[in-house]
C-alpha angles and dihedrals in degrees: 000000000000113000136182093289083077113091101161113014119182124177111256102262126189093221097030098052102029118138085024120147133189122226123208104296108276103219093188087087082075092055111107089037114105087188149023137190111272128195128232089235079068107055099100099047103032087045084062099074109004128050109248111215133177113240125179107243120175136329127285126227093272092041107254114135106275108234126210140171119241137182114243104228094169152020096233135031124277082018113122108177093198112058118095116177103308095332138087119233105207139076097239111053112193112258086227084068102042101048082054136138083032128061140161127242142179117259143173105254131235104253093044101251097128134274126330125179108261127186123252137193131210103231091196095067103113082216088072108092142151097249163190083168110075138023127299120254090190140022130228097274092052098258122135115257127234087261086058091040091059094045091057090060095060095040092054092052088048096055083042095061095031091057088057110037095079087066088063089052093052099052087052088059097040090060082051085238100148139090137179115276113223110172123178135173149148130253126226091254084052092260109151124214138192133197118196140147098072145096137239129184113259104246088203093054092043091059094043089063118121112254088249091069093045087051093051097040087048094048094043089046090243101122093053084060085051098050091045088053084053096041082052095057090081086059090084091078084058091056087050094053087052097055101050087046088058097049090041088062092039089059089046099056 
């Protein structure tokens, strides 16, 4: 899936790329981002430490908003609370972040026979070098390394579950379970904040559903996704503690 992290995304090309070489992950791309997609296979460990929120992003094919889950990252736009330097602090880093600067997409084949998910790389990632620092994408016959091998594999599992998730957001929907999110709150320094924009699922609805419904969300796993989005939701004092411990440091220095 190629988000917005992706701000010039070519697919990987055996002539093209050859010689290139990726650097460490640079997290500071994800810098001015509060927020980033997040898949249902993360809930529970990305619940642990990030609110997980549902934004409308995007129109599906009949037109309906297209809803999807993200991880809050930060209390204002263009704010991202866990980014320090070129490195993540956090246990759990997004899989959105740490697939980067790869990603998959879906494109016509060679030999005509439809589409077929092919790997791209964002060539405006400053990681991306000609060597000799780093580690090979290709070899010199043009094959993908082991590094790029591996990378495939995660990638693969991500579009899995990206191309699914958004199921799970539209049978929220369809049981009418969600409500707008509005948090607010005060900083130590007196500083207030606001988060708006995003959706929550609606405890009280959630409670009021037939039997029926409970019975099907339990058996399918989706309840327990359910119950891991609501446990996130305390994770916005930690992002108010981080931000008063940030700006705590900065005054400091």
């Amino acid at each position: 899936m190629i988000t917005a992290l992706y701000k010039k995304p070519a697919l990987l090309d055996r002539t093209r790329h050859a010689g290139k070489h990726l650097l460490p992950l640079d997290v500071s791309v994800a810098a001015d981002m509060n927020a980033l997609f997040c898949t249902f296979g993360e809930f529970v460990e990305a619940g642990k430490e990030y609110p997980i929120l549902f934004v409308n992003s995007g129109t599906n094919e009949d037109g309906s908003p297209q809803l999807n889950p993200v991880v809050l990252l930060g209390l204002s736009a263009g704010e991202n609370l866990f980014v320090e330097g070129s490195q993540w602090f956090g246990r759990y880093v997004p899989a959105a972040l740490r697939c980067y600067p790869l990603g998959l997409t879906r494109a016509a084949r060679d030999d005509g026979t439809g589409e077929g998910l092919s790997v791209v790389v964002d060539e405006s990632y400053a990681g991306l070098v000609d060597g000799p620092e780093g580690v090979p994408l290709l070899t010199a016959a043009g094959e993908p390394t082991e590094t790029l091998t591996n990378a495939m594999k995660l990638l693969e599992l991500y579009d899995q579950e990206a191309q699914r998730t958004p199921l799970f957001c539209q049978r929220l929907r369809e049981l009418d379970l969600l409500k707008g999110m509005r948090a607010e709150g005060t900083l130590n320094d007196g500083e207030s904040f606001s988060v708006d924009g995003f959706q929550v699922v609606d405890e009280d609805k959630l409670r009021a559903l037939p039997d029926a419904a409970v019975l099907e969300l339990y058996r399918n796993g989706m309840l327990a996704l359910i119950y891991a989005h609501l446990g996130s939701l305390s994770c916005l004092q930690r992002l108010s503690d981080r931000k008063t411990q940030l700006k705590t440091q900065a005054a400091a220095a």
